[in-house]
MMTF fields as JSON, N, C-alpha, C and O atoms, coordinates in Angstrom:
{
  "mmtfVersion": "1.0.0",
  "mmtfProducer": "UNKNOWN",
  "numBonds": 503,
  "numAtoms": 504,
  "numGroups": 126,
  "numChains": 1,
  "numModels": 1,
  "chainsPerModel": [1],
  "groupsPerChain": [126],
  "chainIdList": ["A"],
  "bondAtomList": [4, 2, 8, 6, 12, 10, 16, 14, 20, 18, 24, 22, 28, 26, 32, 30, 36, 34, 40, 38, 44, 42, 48, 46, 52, 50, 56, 54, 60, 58, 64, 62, 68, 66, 72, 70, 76, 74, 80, 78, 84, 82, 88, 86, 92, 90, 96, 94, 100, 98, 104, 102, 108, 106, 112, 110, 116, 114, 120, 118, 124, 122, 128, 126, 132, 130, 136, 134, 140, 138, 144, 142, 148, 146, 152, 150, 156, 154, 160, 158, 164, 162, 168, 166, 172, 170, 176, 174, 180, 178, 184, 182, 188, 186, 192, 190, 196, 194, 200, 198, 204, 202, 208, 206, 212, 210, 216, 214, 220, 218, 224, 222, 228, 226, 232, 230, 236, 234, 240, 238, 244, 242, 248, 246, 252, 250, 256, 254, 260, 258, 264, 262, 268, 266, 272, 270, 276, 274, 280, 278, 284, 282, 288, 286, 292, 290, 296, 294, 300, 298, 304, 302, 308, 306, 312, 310, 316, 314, 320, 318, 324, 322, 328, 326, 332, 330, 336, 334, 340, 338, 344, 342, 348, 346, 352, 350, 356, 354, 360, 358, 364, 362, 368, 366, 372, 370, 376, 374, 380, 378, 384, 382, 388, 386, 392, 390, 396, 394, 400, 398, 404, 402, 408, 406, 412, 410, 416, 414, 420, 418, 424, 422, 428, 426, 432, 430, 436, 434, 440, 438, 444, 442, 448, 446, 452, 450, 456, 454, 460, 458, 464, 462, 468, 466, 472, 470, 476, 474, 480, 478, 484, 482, 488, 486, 492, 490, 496, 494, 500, 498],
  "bondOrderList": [1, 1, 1, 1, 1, 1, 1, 1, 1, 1, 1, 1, 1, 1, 1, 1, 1, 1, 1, 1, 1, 1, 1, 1, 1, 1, 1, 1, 1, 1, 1, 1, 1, 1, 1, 1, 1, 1, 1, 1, 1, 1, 1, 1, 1, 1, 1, 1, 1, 1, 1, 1, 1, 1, 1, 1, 1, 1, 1, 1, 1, 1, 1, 1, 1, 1, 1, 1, 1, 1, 1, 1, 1, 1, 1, 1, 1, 1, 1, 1, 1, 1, 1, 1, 1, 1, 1, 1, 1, 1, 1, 1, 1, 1, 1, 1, 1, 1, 1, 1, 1, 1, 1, 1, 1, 1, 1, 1, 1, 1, 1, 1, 1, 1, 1, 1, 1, 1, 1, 1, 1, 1, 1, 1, 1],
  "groupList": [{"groupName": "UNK", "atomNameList": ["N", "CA", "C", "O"], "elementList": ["N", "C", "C", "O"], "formalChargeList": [0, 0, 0, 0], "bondAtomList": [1, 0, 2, 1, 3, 2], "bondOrderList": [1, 1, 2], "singleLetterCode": "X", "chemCompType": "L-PEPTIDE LINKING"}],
  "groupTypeList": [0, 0, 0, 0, 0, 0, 0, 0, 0, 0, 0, 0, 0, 0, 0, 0, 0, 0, 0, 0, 0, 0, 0, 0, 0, 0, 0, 0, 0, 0, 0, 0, 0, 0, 0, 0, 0, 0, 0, 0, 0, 0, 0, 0, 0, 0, 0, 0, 0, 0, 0, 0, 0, 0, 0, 0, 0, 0, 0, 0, 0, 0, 0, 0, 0, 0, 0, 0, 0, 0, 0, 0, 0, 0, 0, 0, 0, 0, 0, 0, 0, 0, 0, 0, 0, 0, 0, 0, 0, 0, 0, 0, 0, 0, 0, 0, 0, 0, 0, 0, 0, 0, 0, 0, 0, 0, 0, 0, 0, 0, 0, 0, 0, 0, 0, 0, 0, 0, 0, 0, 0, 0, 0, 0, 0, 0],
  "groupIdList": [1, 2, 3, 4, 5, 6, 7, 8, 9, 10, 11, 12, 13, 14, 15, 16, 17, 18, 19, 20, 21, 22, 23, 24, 25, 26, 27, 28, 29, 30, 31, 32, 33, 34, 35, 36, 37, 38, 39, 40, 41, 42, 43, 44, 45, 46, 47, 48, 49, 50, 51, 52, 53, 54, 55, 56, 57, 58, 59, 60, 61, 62, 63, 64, 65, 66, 67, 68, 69, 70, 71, 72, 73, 74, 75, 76, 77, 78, 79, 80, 81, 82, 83, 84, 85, 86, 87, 88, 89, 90, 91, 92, 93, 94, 95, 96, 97, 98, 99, 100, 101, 102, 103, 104, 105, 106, 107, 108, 109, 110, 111, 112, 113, 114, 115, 116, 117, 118, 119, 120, 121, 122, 123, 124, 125, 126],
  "secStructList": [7, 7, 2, 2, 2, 2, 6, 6, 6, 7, 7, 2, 2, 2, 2, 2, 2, 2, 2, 2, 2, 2, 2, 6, 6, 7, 5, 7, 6, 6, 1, 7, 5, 7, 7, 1, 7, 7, 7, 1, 1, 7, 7, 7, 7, 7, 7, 7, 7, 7, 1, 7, 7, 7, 1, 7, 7, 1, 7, 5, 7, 6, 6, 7, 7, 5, 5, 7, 6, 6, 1, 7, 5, 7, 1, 1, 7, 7, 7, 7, 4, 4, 4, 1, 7, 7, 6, 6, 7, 1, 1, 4, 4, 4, 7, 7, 6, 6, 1, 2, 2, 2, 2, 2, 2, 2, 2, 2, 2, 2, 2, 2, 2, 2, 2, 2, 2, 2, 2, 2, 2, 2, 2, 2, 2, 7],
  "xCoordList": [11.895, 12.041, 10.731, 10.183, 10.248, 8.976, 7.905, 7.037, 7.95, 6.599, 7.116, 6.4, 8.126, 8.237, 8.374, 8.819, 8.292, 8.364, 6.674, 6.296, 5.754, 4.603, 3.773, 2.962, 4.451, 4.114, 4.824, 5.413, 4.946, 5.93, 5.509, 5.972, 4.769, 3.92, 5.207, 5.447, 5.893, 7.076, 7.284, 6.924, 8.106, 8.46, 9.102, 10.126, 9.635, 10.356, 11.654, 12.554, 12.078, 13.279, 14.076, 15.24, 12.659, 13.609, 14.093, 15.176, 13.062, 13.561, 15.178, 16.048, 15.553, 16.644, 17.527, 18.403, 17.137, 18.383, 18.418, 19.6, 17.858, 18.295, 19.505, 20.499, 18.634, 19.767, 20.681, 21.433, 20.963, 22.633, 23.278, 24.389, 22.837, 23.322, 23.854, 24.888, 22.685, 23.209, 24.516, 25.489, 24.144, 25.551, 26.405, 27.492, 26.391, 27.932, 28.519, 29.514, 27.461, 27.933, 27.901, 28.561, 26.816, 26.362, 25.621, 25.482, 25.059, 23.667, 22.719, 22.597, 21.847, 20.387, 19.828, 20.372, 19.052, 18.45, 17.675, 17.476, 17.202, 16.949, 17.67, 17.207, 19.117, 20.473, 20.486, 21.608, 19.979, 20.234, 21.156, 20.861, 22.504, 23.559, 23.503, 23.09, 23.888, 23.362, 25.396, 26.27, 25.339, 26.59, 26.662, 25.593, 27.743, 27.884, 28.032, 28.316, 27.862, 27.289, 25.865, 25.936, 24.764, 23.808, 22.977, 22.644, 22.858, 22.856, 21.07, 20.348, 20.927, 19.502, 19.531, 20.481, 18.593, 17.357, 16.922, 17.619, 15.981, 15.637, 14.142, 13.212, 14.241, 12.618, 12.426, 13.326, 10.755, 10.513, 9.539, 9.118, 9.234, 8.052, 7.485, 7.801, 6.275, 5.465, 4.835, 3.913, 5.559, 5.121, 3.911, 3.812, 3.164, 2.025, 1.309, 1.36, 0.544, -0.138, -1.149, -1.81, -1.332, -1.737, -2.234, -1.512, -3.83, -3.997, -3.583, -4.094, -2.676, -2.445, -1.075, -0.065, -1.338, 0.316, -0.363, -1.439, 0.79, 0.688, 2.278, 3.273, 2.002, 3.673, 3.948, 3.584, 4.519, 4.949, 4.355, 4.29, 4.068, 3.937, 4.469, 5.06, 4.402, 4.929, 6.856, 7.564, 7.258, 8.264, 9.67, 9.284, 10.512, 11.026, 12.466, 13.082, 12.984, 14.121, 14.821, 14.263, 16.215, 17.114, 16.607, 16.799, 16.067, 16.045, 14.2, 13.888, 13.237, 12.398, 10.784, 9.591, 11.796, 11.036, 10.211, 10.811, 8.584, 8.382, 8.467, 7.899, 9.061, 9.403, 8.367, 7.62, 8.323, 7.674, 8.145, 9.17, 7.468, 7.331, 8.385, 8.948, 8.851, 9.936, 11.402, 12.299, 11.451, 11.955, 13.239, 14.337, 12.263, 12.401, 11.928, 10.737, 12.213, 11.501, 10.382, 10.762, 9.207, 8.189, 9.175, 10.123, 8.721, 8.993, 9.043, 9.939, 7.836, 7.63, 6.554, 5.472, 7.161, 5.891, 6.834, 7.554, 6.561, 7.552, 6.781, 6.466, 6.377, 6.112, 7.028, 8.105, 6.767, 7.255, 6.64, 5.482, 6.836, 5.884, 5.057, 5.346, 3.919, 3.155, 2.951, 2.529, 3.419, 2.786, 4.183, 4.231, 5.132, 6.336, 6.388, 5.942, 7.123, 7.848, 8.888, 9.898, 8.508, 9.43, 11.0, 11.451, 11.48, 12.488, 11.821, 12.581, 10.737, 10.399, 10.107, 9.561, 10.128, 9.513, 8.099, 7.349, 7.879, 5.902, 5.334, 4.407, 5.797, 5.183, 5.239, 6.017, 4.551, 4.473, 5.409, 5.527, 5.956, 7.172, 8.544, 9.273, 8.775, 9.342, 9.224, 10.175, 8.225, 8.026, 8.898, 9.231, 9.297, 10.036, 9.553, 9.475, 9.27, 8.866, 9.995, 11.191, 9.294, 9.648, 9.597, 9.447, 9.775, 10.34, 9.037, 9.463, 8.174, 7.005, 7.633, 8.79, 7.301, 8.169, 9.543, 9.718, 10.526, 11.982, 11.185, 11.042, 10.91, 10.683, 9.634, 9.403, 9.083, 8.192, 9.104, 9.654, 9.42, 10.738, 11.723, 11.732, 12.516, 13.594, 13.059, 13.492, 12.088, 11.681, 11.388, 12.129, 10.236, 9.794, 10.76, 10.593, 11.606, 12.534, 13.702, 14.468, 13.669, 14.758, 13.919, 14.593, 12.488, 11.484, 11.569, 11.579, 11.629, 11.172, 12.196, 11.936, 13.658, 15.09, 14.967, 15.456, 13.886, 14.238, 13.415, 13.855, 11.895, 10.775, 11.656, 11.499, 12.726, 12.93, 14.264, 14.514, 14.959, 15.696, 15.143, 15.894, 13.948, 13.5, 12.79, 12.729, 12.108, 11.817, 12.867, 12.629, 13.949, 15.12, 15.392, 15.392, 15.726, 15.869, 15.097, 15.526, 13.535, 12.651, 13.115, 13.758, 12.91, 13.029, 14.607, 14.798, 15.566, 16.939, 16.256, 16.69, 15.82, 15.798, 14.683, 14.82, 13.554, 12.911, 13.131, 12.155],
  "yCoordList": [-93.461, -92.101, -91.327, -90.792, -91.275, -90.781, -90.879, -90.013, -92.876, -92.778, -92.167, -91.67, -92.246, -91.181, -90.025, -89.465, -89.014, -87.988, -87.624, -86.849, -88.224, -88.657, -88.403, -87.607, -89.435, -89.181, -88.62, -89.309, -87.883, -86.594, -85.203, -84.124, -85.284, -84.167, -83.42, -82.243, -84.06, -82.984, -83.698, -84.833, -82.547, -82.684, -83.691, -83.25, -85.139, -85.781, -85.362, -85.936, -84.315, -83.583, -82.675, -82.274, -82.455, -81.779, -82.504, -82.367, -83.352, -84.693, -84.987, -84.926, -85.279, -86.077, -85.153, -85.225, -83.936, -82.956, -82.917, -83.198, -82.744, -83.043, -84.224, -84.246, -85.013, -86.576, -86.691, -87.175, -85.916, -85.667, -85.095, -85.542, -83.881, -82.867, -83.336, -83.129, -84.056, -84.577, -85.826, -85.928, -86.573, -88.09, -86.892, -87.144, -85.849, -85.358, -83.993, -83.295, -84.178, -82.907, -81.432, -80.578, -81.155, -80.154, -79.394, -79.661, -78.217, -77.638, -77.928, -77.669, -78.573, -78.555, -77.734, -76.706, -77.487, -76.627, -75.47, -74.425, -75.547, -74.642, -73.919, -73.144, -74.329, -73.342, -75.038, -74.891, -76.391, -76.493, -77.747, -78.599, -77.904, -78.645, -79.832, -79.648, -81.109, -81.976, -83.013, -83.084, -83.468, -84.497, -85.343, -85.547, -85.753, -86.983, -88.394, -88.988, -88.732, -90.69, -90.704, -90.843, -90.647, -90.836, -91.329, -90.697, -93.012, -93.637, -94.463, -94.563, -94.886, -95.271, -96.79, -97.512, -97.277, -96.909, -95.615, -95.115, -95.235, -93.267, -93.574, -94.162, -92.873, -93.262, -91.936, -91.319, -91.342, -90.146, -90.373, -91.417, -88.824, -88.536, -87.324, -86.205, -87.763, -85.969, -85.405, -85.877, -84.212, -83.568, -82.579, -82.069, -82.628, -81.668, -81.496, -82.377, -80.234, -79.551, -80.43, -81.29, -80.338, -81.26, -80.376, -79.435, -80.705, -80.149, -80.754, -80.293, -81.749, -82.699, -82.773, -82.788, -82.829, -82.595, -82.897, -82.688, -83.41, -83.748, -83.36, -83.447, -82.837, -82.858, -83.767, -83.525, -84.62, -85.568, -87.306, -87.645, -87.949, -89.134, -90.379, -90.367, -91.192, -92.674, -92.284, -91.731, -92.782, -92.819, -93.728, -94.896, -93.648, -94.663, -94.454, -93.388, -95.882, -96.515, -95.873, -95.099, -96.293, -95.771, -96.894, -96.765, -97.702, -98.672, -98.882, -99.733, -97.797, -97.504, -98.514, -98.498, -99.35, -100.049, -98.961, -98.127, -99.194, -98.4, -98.6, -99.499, -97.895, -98.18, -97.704, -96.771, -98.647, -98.846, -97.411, -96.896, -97.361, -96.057, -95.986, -94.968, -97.773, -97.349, -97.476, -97.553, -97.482, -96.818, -98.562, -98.687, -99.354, -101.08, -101.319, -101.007, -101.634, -101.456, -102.461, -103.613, -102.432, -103.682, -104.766, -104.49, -105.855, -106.79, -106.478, -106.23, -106.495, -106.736, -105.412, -105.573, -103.896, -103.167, -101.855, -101.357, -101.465, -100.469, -98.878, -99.196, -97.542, -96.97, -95.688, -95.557, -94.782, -93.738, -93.006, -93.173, -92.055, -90.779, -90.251, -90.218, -89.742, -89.17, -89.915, -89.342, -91.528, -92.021, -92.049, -93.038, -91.535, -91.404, -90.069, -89.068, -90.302, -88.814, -88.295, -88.888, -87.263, -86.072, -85.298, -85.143, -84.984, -84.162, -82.577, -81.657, -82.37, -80.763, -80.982, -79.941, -81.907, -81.797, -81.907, -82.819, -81.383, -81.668, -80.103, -80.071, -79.214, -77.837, -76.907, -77.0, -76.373, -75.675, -74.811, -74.644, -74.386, -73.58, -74.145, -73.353, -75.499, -76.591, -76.832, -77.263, -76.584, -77.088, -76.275, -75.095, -77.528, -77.197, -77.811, -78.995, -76.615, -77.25, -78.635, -78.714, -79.437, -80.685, -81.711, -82.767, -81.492, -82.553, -83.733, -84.86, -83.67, -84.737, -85.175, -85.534, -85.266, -85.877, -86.988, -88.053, -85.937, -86.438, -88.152, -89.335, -87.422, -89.05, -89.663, -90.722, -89.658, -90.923, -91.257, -92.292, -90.986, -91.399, -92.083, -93.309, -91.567, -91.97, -93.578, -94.715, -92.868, -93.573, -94.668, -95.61, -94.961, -95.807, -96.856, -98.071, -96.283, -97.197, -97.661, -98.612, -97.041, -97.488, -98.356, -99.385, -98.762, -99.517, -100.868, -102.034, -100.516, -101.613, -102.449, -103.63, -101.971, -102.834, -103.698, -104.823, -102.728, -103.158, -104.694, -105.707, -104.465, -105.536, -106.86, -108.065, -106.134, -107.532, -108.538, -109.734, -107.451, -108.717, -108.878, -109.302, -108.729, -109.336, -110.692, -111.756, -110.439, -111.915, -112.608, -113.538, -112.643, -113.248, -113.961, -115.191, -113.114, -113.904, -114.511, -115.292, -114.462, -115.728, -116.645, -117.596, -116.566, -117.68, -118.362, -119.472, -117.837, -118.782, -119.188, -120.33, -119.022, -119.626, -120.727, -121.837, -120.367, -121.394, -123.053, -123.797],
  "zCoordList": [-9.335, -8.875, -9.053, -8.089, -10.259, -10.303, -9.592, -9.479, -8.64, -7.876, -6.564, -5.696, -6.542, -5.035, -5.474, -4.472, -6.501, -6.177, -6.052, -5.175, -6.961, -6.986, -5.228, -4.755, -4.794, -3.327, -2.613, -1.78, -2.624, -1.69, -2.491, -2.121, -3.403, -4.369, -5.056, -4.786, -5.821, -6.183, -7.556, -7.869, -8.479, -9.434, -9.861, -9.34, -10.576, -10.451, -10.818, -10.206, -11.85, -12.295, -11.237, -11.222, -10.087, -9.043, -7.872, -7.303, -7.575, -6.902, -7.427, -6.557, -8.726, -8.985, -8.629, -7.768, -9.621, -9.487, -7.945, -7.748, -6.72, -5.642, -4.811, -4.085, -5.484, -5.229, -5.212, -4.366, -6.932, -7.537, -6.887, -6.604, -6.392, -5.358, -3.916, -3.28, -3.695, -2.271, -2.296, -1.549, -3.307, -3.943, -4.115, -3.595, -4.555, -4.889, -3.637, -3.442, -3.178, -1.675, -2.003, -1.412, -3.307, -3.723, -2.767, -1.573, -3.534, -3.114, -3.799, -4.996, -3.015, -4.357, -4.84, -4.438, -5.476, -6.504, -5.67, -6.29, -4.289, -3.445, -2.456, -1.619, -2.682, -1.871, -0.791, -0.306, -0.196, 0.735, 0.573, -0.265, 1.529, 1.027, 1.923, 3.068, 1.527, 2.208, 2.265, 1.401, 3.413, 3.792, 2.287, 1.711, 1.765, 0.93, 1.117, 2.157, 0.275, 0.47, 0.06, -1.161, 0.346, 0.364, -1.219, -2.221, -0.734, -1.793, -1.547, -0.554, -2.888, -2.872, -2.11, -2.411, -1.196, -1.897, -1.11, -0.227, -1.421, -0.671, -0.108, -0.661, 1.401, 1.435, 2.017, 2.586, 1.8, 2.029, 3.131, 3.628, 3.44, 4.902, 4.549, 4.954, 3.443, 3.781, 4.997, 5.662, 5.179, 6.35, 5.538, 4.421, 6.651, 6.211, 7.496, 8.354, 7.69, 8.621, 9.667, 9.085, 10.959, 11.338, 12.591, 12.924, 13.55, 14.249, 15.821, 16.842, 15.824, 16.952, 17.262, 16.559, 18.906, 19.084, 20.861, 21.421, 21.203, 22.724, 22.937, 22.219, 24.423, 25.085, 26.417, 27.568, 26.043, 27.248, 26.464, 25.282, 27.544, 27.258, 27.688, 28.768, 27.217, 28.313, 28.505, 27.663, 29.835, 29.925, 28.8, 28.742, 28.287, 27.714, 27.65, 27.666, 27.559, 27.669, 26.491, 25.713, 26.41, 25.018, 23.395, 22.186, 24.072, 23.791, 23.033, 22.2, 23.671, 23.557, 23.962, 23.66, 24.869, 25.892, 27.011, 27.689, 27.036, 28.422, 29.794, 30.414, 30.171, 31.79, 32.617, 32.322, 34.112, 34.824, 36.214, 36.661, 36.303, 37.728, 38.43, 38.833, 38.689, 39.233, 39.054, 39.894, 36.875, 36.035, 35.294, 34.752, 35.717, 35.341, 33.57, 33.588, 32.387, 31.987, 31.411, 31.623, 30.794, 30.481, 29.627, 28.892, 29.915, 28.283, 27.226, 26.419, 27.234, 25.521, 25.177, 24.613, 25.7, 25.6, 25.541, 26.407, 24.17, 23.311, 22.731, 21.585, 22.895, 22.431, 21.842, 22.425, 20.833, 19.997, 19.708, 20.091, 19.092, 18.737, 19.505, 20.701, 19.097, 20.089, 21.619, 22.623, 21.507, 23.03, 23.599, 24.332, 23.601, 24.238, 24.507, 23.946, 25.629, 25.853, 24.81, 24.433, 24.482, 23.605, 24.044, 25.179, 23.016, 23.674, 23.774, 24.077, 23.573, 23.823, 24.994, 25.361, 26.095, 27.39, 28.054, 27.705, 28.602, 28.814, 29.404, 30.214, 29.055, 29.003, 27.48, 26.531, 27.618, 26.328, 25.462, 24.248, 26.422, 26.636, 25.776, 25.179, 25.79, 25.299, 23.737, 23.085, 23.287, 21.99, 21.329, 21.439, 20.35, 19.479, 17.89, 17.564, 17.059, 15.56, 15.178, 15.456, 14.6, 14.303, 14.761, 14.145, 16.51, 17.286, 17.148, 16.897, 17.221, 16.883, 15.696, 15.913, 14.595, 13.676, 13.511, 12.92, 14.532, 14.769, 15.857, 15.547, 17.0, 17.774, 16.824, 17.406, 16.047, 15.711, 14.779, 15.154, 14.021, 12.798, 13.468, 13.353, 14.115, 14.973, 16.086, 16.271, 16.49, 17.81, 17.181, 17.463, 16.122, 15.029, 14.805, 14.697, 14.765, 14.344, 15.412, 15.255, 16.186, 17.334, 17.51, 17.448, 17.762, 18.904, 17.664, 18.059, 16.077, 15.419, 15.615, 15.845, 15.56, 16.193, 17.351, 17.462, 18.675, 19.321, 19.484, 20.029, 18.729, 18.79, 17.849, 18.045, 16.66, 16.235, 16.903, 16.751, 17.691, 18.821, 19.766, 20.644, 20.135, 21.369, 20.713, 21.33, 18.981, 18.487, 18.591, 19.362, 18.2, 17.986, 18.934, 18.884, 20.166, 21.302, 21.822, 22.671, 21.574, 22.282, 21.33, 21.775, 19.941, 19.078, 19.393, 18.896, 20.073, 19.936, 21.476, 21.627, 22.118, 23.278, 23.115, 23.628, 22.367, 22.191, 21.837, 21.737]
}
């Protein structure tokens, strides 16, 4: 517990007392109440200030395959985060605080699912 609170720059006593809060469907120690269940192992994401941000980006599948123009999608050719398209859209107008974050986290990981059954399935076919 300590090296993640370590890296996430936080107290480790408030870290826990958080945890507890959230395993028991409390409020944590800063008023904010979190769903119950939520069991270790725990992994964190420091957010911090950043001067980069794009809106729009490669087209993509649910699946987070990129699709082709005429909306087919590649093999074996998967992007997220900044090189995907966003849910804020591709005008400025659109942005929404967080959403960079949400698709690379999210997306990150929909795409890593999707890269390890596409190993799978070459390897059973192999």
């Amino acid at each position: 517990m300590a090296a993640l609170a370590d890296c996430i720059g936080c107290e480790p006593a408030v870290l826990q007392a958080t945890l507890d809060a959230m395993r028991a469907g409390a409020a944590a120690p800063d008023g904010r109440v979190f769903a119950r269940g939520l069991d270790a192992p725990y992994f964190a994401v420091k957010v911090t200030g950043a001067l980069f941000h794009t809106q729009g980006g490669l087209d993509t599948a649910p699946d987070m395959r990129v699709l082709r123009q005429g909306g087919a999608p590649f093999a074996n050719l998967l992007a997220a985060g900044g090189a995907a398209g966003g849910v804020s859209g591709d005008a400025v107008w659109g942005y929404l605080s967080g959403n960079g974050l949400l698709s690379a986290v999210a997306g990150g990981y929909i795409a890593a699912h999707t890269a390890a059954a596409l190993v799978q399935h070459k390897e059973a076919s192999a």
